[in-house]
ZALO-516273 format. One line per 10 residues: number of its first residue (from 1); their letters; for each residue x negated, y negated, z negated of N, C-alpha, C. Coordinates in steps of 0.05 Angstrom, whole numbers, plus 32768, in hexadecimal, padded with zeros to 4 digits. Layout:
N
NUM = a = X Y Z X Y Z X Y Z | ...;
END
This chain:
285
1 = xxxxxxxxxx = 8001 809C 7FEC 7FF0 80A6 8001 7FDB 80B9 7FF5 | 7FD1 80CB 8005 7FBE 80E3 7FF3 7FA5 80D0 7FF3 | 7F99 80C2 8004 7F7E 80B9 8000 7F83 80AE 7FE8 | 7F97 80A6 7FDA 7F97 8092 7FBC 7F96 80AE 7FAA | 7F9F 80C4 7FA9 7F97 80D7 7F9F 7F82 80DB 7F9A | 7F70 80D8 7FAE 7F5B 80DD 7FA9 7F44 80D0 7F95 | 7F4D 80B6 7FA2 7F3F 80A0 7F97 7F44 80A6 7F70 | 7F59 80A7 7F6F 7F5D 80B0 7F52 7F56 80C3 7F43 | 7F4E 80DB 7F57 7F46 80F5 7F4C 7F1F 80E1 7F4B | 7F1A 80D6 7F57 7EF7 80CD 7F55 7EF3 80CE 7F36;
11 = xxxxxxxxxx = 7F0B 80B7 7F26 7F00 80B3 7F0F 7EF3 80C5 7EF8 | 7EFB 80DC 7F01 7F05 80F8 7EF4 7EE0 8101 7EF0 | 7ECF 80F6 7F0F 7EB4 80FD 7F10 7EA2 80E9 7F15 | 7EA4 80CD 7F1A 7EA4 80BD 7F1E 7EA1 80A5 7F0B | 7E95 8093 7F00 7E87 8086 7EE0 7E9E 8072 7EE6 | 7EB0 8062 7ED8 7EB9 8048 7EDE 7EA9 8037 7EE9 | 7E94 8037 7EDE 7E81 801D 7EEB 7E80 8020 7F01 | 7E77 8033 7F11 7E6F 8035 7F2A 7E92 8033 7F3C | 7EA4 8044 7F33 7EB8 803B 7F44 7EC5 801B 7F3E | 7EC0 800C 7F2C 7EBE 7FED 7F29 7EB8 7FE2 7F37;
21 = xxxxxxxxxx = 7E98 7FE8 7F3F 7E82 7FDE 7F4C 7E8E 7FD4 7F72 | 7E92 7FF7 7F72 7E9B 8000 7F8C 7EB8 7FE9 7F9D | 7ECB 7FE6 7F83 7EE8 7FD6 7F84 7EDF 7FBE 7F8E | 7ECA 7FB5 7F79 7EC6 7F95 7F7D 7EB2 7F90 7F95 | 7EA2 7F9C 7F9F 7E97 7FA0 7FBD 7EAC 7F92 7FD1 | 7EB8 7FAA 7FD1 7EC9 7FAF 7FE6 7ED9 7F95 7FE5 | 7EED 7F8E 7FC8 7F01 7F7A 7FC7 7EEF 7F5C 7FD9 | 7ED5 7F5D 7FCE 7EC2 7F3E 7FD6 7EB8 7F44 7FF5 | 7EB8 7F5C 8000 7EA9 7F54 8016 7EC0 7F61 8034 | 7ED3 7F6E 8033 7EE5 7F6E 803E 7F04 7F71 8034;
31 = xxxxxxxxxx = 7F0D 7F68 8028 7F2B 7F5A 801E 7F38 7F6E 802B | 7F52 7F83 8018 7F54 7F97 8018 7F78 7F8F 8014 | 7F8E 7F8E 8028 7FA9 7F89 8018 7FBD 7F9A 8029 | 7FD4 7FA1 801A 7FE9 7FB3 802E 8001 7FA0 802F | 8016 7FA3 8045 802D 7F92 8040 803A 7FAE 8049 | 8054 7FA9 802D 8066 7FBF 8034 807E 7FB6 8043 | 8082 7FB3 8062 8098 7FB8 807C 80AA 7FBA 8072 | 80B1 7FD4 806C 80C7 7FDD 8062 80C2 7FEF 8041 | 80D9 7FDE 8033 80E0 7FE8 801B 80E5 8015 8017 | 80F1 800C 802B 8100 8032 8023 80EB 8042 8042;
41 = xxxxxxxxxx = 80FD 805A 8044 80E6 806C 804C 80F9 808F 805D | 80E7 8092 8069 80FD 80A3 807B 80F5 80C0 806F | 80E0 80C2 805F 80D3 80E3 8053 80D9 80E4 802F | 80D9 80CC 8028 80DD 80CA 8003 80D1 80DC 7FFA | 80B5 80D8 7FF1 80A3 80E9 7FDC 80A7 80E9 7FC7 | 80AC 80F9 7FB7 80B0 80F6 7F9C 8092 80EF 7F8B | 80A3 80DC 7F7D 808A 80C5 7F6C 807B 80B5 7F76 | 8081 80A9 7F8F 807B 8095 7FA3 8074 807C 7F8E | 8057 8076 7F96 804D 8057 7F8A 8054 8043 7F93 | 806D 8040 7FA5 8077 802E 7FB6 8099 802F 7FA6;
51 = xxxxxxxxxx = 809E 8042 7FA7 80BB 8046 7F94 80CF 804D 7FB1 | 80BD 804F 7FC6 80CE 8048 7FE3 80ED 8069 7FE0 | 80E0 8074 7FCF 80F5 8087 7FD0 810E 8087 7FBC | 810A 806F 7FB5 8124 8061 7FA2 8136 804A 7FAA | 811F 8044 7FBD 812B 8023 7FCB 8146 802A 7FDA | 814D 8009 7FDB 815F 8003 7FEA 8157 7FFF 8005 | 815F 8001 8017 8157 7FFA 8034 814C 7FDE 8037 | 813E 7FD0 8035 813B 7FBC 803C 8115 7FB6 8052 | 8114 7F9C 8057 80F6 7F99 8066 80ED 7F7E 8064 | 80D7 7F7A 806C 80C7 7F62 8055 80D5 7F41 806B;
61 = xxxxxxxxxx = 80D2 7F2D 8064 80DE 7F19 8068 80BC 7F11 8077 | 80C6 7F15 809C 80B4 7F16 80AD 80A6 7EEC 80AB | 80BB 7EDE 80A9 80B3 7EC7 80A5 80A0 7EBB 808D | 80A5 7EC2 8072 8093 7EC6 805F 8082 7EDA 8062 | 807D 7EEB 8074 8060 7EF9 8076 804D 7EE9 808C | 8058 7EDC 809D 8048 7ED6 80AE 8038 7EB2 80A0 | 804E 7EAA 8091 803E 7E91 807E 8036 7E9D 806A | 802D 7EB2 805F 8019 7EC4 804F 7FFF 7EBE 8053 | 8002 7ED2 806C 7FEB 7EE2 806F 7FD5 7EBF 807F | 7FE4 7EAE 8084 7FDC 7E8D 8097 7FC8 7E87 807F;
71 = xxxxxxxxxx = 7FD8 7E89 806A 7FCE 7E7E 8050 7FB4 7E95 8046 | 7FB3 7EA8 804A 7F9A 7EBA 803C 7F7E 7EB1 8052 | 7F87 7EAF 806D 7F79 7E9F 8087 7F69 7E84 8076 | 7F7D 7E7A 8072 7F74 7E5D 8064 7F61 7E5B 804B | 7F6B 7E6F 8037 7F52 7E78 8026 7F36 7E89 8030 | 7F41 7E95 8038 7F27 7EAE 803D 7F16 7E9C 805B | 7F24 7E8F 806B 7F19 7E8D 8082 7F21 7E99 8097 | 7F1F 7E8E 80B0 7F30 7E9B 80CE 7F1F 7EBC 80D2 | 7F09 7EB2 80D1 7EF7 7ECD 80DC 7EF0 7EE3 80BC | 7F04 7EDF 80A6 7EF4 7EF8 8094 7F04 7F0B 809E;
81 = xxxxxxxxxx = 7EFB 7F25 809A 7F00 7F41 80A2 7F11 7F4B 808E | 7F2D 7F48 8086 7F3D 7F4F 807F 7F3B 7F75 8082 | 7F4B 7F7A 8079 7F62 7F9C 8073 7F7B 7F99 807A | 7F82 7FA1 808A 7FA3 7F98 8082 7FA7 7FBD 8087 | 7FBB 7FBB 8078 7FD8 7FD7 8078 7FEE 7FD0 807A | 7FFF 7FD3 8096 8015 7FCE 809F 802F 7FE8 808B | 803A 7FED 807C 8042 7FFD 8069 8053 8000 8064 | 805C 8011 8053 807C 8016 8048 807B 8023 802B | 8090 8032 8022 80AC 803F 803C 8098 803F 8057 | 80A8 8044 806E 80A6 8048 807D 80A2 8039 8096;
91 = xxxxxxxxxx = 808F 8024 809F 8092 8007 80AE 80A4 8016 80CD | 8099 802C 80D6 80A7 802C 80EE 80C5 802F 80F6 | 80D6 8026 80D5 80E9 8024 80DD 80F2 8004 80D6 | 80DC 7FFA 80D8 80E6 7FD1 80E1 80E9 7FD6 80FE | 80F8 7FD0 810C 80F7 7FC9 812D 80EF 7FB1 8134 | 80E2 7FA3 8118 80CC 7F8E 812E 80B1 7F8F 8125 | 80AB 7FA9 8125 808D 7FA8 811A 8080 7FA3 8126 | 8082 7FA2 8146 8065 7F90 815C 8065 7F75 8159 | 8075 7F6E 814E 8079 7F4A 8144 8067 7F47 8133 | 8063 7F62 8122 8052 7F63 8105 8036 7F5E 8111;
101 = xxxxxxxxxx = 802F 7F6E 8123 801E 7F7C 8133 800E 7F63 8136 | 8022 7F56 8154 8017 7F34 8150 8010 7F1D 8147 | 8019 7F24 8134 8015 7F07 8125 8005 7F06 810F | 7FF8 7F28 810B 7FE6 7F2E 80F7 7FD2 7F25 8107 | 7FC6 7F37 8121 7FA9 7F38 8132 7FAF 7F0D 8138 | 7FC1 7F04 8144 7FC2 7EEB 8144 7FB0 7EDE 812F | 7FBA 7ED9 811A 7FB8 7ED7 80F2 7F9F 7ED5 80F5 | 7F97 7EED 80F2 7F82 7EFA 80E5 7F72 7F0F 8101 | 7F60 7F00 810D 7F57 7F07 8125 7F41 7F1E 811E | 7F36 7F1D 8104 7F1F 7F2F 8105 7F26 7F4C 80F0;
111 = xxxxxxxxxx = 7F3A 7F40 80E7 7F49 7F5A 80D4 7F50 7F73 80E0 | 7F43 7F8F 80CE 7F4E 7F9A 80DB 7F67 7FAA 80CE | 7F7C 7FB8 80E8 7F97 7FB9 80DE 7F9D 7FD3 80E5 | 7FB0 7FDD 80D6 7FB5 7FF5 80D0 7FD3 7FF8 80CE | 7FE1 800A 80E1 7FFD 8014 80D8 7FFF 8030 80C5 | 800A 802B 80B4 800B 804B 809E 8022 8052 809C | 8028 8066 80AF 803A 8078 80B5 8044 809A 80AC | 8060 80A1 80AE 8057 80BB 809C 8056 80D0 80C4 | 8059 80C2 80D0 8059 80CE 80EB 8073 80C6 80F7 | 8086 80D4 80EB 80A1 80E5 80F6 80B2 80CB 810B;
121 = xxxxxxxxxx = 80AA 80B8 8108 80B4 80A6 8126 80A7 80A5 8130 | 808A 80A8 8134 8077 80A2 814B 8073 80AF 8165 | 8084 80C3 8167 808E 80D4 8182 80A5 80BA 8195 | 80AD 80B4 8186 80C8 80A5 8185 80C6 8084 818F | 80AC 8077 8192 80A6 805C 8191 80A4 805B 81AF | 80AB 803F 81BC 80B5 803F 81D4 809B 8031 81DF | 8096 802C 81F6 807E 801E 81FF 8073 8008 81FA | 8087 7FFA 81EF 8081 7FE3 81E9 806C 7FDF 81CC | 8072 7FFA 81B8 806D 7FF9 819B 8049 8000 81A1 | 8042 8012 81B4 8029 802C 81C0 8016 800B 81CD;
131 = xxxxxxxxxx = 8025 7FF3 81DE 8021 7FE1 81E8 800C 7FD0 81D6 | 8026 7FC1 81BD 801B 7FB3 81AA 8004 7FC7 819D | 7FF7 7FD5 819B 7FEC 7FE1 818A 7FCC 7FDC 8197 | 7FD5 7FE4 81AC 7FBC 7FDE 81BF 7FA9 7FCA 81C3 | 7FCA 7FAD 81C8 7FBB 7F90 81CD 7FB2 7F7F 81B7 | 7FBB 7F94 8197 7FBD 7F7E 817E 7F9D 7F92 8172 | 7F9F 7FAD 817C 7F8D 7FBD 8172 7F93 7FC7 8159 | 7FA8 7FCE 8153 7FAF 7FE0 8140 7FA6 7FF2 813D | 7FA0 8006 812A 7F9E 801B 8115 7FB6 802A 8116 | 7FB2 8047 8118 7FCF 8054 810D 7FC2 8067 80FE;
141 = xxxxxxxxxx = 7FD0 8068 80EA 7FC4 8080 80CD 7FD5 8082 80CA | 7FDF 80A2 80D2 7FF4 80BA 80C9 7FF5 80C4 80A7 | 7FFF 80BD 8099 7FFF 80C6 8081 7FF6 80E8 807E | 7FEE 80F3 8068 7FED 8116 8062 8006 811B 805B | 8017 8128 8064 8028 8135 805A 8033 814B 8061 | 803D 8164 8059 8042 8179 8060 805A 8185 8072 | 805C 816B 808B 8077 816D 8098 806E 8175 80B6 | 8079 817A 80C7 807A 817C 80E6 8075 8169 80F1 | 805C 815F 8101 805D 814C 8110 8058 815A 8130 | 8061 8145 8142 8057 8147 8161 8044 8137 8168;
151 = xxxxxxxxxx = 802E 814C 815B 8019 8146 8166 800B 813E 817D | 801F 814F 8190 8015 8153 81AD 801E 8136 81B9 | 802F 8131 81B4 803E 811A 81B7 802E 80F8 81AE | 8028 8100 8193 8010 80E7 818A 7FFC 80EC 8191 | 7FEE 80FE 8199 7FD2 80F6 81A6 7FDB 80ED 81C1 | 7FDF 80FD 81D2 7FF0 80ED 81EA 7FF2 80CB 81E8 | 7FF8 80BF 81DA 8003 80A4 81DE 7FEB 808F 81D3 | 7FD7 80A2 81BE 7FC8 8092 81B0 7FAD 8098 81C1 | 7FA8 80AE 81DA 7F8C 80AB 81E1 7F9A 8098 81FE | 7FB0 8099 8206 7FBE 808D 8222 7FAF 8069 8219;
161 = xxxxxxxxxx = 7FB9 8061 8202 7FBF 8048 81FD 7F9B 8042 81EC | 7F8E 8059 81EB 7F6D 8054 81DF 7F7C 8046 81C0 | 7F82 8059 81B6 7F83 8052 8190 7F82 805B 8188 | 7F77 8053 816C 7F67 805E 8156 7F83 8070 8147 | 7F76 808B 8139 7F8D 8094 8131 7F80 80A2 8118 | 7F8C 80A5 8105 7F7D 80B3 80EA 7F96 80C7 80EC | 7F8D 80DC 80DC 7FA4 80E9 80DE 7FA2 8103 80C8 | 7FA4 8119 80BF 7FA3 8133 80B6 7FBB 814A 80C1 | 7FAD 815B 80D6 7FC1 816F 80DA 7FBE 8186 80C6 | 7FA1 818C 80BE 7FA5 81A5 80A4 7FB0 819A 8096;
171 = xxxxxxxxxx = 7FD2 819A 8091 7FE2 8188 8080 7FF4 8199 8069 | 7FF1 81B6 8067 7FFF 81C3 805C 8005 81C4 8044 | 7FF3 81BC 8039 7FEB 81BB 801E 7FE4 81A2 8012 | 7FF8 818A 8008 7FEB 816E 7FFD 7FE7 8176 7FDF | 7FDF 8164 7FD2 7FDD 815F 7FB9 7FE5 814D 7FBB | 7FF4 813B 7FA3 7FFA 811D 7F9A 7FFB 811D 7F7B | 7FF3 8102 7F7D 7FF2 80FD 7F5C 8008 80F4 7F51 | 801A 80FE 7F39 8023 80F7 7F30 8023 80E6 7F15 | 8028 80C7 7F1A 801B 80B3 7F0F 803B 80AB 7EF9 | 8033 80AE 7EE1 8047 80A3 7ECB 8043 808C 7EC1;
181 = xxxxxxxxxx = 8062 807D 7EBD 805F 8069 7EAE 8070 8066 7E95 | 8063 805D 7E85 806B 805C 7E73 807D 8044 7E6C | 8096 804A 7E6E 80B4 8037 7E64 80AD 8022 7E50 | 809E 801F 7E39 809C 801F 7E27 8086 8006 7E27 | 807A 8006 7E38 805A 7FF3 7E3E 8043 7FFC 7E25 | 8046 8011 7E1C 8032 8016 7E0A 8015 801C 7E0C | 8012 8017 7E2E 7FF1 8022 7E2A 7FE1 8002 7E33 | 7FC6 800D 7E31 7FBA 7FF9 7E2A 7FAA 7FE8 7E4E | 7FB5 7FDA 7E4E 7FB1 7FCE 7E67 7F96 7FD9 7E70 | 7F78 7FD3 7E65 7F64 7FCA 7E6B 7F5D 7FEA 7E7B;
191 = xxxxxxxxxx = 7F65 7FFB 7E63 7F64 801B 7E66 7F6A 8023 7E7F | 7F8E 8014 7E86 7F96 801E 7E96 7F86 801D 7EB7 | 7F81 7FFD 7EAF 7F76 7FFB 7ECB 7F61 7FFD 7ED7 | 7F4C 8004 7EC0 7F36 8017 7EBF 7F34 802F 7ED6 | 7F48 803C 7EC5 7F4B 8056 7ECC 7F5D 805A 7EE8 | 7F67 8042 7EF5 7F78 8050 7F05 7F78 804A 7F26 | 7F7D 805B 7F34 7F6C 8062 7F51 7F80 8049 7F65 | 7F98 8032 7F5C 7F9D 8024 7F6B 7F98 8009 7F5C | 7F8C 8005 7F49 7F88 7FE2 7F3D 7F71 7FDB 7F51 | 7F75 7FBD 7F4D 7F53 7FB6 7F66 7F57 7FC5 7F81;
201 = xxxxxxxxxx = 7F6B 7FDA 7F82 7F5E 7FEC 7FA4 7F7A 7FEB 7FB1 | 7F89 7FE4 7FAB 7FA3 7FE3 7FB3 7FB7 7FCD 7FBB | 7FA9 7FB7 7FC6 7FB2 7F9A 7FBA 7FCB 7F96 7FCE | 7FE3 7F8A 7FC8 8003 7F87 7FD6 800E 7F6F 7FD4 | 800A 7F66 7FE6 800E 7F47 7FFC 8032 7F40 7FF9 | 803E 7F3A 7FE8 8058 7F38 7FE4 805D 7F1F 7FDE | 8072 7F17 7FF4 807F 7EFA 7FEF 8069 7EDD 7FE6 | 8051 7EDA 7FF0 8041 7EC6 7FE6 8028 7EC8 7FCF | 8036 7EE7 7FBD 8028 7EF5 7FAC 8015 7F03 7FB5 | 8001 7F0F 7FA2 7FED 7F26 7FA7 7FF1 7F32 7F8D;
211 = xxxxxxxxxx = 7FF2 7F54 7F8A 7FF8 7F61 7F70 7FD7 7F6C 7F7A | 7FD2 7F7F 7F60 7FB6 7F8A 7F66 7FC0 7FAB 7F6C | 7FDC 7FB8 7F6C 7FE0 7FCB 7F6D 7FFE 7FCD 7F7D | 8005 7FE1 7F91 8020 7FE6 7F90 8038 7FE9 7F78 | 802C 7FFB 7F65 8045 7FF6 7F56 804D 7FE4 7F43 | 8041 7FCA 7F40 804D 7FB4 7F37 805A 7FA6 7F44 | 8050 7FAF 7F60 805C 7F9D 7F79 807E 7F9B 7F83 | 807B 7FBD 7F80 808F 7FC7 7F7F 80A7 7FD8 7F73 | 8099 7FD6 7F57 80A7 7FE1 7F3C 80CA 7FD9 7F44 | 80D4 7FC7 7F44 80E7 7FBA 7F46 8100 7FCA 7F57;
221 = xxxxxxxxxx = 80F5 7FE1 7F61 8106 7FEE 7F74 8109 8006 7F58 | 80F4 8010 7F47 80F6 802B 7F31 810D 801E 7F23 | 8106 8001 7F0D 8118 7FF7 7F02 8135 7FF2 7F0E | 813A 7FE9 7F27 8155 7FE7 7F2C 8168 800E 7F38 | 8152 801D 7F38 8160 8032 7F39 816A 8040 7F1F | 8154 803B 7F10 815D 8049 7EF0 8161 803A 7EE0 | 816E 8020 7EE9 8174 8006 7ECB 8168 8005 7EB7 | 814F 7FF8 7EC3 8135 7FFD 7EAA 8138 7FDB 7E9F | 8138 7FDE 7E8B 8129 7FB2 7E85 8119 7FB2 7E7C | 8102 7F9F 7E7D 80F1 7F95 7E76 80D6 7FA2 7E7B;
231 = xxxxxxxxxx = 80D8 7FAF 7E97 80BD 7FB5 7EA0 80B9 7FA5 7EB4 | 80CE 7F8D 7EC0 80C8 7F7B 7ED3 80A4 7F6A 7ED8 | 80A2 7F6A 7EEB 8083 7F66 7EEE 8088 7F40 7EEF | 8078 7F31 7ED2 8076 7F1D 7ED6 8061 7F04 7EEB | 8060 7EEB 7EE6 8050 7EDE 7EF4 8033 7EE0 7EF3 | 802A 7EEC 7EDD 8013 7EF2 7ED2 8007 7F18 7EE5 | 801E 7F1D 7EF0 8010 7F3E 7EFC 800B 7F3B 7F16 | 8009 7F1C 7F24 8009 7F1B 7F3C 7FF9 7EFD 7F3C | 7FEF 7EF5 7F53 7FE8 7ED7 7F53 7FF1 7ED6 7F73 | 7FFA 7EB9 7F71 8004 7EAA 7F7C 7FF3 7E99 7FA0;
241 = xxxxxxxxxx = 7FEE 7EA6 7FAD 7FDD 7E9B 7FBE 7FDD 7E85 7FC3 | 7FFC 7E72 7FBD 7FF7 7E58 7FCF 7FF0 7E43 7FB0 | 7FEE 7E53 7F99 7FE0 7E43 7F80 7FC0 7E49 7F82 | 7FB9 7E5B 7F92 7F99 7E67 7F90 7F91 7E54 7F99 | 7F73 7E49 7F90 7F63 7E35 7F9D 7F4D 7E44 7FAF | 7F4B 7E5E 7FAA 7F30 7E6A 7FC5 7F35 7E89 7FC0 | 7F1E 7E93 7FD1 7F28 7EAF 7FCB 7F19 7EB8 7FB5 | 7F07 7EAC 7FA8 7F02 7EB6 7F93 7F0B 7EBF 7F7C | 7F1C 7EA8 7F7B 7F3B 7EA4 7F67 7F46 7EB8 7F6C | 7F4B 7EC0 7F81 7F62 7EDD 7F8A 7F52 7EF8 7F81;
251 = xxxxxxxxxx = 7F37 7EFD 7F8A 7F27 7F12 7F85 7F26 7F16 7F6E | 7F1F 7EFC 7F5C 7F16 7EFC 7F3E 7F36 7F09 7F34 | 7F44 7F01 7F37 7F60 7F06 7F28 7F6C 7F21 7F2B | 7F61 7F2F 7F44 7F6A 7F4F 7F4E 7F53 7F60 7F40 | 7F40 7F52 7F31 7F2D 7F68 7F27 7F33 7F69 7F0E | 7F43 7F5C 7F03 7F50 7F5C 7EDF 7F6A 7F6A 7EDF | 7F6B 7F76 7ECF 7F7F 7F82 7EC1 7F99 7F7B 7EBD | 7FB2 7F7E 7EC2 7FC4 7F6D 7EBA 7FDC 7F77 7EA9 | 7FEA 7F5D 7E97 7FFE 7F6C 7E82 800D 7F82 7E91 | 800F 7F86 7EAF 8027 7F9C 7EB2 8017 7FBE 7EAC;
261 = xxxxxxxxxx = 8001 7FB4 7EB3 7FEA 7FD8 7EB2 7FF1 7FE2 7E97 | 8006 7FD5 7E81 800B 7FE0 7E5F 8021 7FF6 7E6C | 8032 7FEF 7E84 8043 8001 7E8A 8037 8022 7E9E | 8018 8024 7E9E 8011 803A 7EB1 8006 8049 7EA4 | 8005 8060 7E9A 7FF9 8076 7E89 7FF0 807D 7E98 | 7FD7 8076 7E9D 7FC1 8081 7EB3 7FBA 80A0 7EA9 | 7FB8 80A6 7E92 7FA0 80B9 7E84 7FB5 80CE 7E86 | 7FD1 80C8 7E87 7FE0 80EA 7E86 7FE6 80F3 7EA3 | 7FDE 80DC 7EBD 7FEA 80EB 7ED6 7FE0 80FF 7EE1 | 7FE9 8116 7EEE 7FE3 812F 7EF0 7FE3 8131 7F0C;
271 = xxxxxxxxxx = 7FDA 8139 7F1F 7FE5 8149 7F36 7FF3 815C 7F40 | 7FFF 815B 7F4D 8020 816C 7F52 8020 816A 7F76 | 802F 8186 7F7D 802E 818C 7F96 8042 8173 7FAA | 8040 816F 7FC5 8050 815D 7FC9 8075 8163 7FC6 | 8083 8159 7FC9 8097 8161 7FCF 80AB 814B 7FD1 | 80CA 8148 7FDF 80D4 8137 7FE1 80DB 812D 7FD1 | 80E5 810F 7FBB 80FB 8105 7FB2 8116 8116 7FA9 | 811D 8119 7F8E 8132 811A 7F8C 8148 8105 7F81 | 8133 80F7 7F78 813B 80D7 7F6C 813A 80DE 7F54 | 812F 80E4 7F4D 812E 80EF 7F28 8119 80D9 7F18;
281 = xxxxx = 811E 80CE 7EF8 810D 80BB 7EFC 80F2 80CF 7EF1 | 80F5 80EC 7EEA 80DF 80F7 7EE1 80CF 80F9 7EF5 | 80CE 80EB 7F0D 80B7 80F1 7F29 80A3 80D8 7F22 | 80A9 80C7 7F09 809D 80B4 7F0B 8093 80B3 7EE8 | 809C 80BD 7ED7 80A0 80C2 7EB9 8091 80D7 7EAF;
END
């Protein structure tokens, strides 16, 4: 997403300490997590921190998300003020995402929730999707990207139904960062995660787990496209919610470093114009 762009270009002017400072705020006083919907993706960006443009089709196991998120309730408390990012790939191609819808605002009554979309179905969503959004109070945040949307069409549905909408139409021109990893695990964790604009800010709600970043989360889609071994993300790059004893335990553990950040060469990624996927692994190298 470009706002993580950005966030990464901060460090550039920006002291570590103070963007530290800023991480651990935020992580302690409103709890910040994305769940990725769907694995794959209907636009495939090339060098996607999700890998969604390598994946296989697949979408998150709606029964283990909803005893997740019961369990973060149970730590954190009914009434803390959660983040959520409804996500991908691309979520609006689950066809039960108002199930998602429900059982999040249900969950987690004071959280607030967000769908992150790249647009291109949201002309397309039937009354029922415009419905849920309304009564659960959803968020919709249009991704930046340099494609055609119907506009006319989404404001239409989002001032009809009173919802919040983020959006960028001066879209002509993205920037994205192109973030390398290094095969090899040669860099130095502490460095890495220092330096880089999704550790601490990015945190991914997977299967009972919490990673502190998407791409440990979801590395597993790079490796099974380019038969990589031994960059698999171990028990140690994630903690375990239903072993956590509070959320402190969870907070404390997303603000450290972990063995997988030896695989992210923070210091050589560059910025590069957007453009689609060709599946190449140099979009990520």
């Amino acid at each position: 997403m470009a706002s993580r762009n950005i966030s990464s270009l901060l460090h550039k002017i920006v002291p570590d300490s103070v963007v530290k400072a800023y991480r651990n705020y935020r992580a302690e006083n409103r709890f910040y997590f994305e769940v990725q919907v769907a694995e794959h993706c209907n636009l495939n960006c090339a060098g996607c921190t999700h890998f969604s443009s390598i994946a296989k089709p697949g979408f998150l196991d709606a029964a283990q998300y909803e005893k997740d998120i019961a369990r973060l309730r149970e730590l954190f408390g009914e009434d803390y003020p959660f983040t959520v990012r409804l996500m991908g790939g691309e979520p609006l191609l689950y066809d039960k995402l108002t199930d998602l819808f429900t059982v999040t605002r249900k969950t987690l009554p004071c959280a607030e929730i967000t769908v992150v979309t790249n647009g291109i179905l949201l002309p397309q969503q039937k009354e029922e999707f415009w419905e849920s959004c309304r009564d659960n109070k959803i968020r919709i945040y249009v991704s930046q990207y340099p494609i055609r949307l119907d506009y006319a069409a989404i404001d239409e549905k989002t001032i009809e139904y009173g919802l919040a909408l983020t959006d960028f139409r001066d879209n002509t021109h993205v920037i994205f960062r192109h973030n390398v990893m290094d095969l090899n695990g040669a860099c130095d964790p502490e460095k890495s995660f220092r330096k880089c604009g999704l550790a601490n800010s990015c945190h991914n709600l997977k299967n009972g787990r919490l990673f502190t970043c998407s791409v440990a989360a979801h590395v597993h889609h790079f490796t099974d496209a380019f038969g990589i071994d031994g960059m698999e993300p171990t028990e140690r790059d994630s903690i375990d919610i239903y072993q956590a004893q509070s959320k402190e335990e969870i907070i404390r553990f997303l603000k450290q470093p972990i063995p997988f950040c030896r695989f992210c060469n923070v210091e050589a990624a560059t910025t590069v114009d957007w453009k689609r996927s060709e599946g190449k692994i140099e979009e990520w190298t």
